[in-house]
N, C-alpha and C positions, 0 to 999 in steps of 0.2 A: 258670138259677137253681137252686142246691140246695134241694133242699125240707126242711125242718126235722126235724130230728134228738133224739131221746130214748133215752136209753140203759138196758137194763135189767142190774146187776150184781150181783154178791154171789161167796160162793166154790161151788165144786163140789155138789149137791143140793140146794140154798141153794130151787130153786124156778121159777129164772129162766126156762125152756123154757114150762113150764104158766102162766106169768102174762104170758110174750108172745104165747105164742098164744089167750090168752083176751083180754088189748089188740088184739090184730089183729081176733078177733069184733066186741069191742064199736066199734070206731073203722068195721068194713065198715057194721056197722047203720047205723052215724052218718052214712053215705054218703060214707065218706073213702076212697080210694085207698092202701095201706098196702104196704110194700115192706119188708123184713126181715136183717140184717146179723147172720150169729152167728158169732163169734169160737170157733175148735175148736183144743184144746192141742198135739194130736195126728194124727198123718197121719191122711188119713181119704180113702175111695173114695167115689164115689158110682156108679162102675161096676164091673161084675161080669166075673171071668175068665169066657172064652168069648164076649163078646160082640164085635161087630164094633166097637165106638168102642175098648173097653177094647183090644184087637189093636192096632188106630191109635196108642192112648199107649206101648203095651209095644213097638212097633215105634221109635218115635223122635219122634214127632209133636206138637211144641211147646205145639198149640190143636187142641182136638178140639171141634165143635159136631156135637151130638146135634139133630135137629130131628125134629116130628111135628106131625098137625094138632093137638094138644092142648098142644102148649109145646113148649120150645128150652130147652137146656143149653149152656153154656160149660165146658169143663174145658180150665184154662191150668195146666201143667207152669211150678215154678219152679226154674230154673236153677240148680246147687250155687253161686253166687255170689251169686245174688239175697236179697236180706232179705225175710222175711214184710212184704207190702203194709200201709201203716196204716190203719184205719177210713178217714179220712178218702180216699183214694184208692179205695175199692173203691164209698163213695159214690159218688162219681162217673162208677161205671161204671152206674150202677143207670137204668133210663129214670124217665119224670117220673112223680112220686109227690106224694099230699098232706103224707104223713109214711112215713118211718123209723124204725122201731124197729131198737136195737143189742142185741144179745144179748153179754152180755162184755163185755171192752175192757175191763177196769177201768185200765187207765194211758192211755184218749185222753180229752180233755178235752170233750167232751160234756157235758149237762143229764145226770142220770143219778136212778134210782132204786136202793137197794141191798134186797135180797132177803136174807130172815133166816127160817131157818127153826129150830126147836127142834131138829130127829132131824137137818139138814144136817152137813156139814164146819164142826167146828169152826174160828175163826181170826178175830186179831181184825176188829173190825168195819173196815172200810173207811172208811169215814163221818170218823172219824177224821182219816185222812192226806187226805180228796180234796176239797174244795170245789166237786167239783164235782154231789159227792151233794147232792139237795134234800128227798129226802125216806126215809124205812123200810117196806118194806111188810113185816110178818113176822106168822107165825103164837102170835106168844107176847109178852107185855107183853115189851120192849129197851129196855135206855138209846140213848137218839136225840140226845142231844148238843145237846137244843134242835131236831132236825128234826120234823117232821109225822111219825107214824106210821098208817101203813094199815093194815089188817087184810087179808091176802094176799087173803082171799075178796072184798075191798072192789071188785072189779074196773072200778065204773060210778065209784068214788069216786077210784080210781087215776089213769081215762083223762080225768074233770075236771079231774084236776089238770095233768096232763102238757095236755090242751086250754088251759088257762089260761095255764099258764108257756110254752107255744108260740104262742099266742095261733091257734091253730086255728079253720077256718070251721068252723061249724055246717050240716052239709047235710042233717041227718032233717026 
């Protein structure tokens, strides 16, 4: 069974990084099991030239698993054919969770919050086109279109909300 899904969006320094991993703190307190999806524009490594995995991928090597007694990595090489995987699919590769938080993804249709920050990328608000934003968390008074507006720092009043509309167990 997927375990319920919330999405946190907006555009580029908008905020999103620092308000999911401050939901991930407060939802651990809560005794929730929290698992994490962030959507990146751009190629990105998570291994470094020199090392023995990174050799394995520069060699030809499809799926490279990093393993130690403290955690395990997946890096899957995708194919010049293949299309970037959708949220929904990389869900699914995730093991069993209480909740998922989405970083990104503002075009998969997810519960979402949008992220607005003053100093961020300007651009218009999202909120706009998506129904499927429910609420604003931003650091500065925003036309919200009729949504609920949080106060970025609101972090315990965020993860209520996102507990509600997911209808989340209570395990503190």
């Amino acid at each position: 069974m997927r375990p319920p899904v919330f999405g946190i969006t907006g555009w580029k320094n908008s905020g999103k990084t620092t308000l999911v991993t401050r939901l991930v703190t407060e939802f651990s307190r809560r005794g929730l099991t929290v698992s994490t999806l962030k959507h990146a524009h751009h190629a990105f490594d998570i291994d470094h030239a020199g090392t023995d995995s990174f050799r394995h991928r520069e060699a030809g090597a499809r799926e490279v698993m990093l393993v130690s007694g403290k955690r395990w990595a997946l890096m899957h090489e995708l194919a010049e054919e293949e299309e970037e995987p959708a949220a929904e699919e990389m869900i699914d590769r995730l093991s069993a969770c209480d909740l998922v938080l989405v970083e990104g993804y503002k075009r998969e249709r997810h519960a979402k919050i949008e992220v607005r920050r003053r100093d961020g990328r300007p651009g218009q608000a999202l909120a706009l086109d998506d129904l499927t934003i429910l609420a604003i968390a931003s650091d500065h008074e925003t036309e919200t279109g009729g949504l609920p507006r949080f106060d970025l720092d609101d972090v315990v009043g965020i993860a209520d909300f996102i507990s509600d509309h997911l209808a989340l167990p209570s395990r503190s």
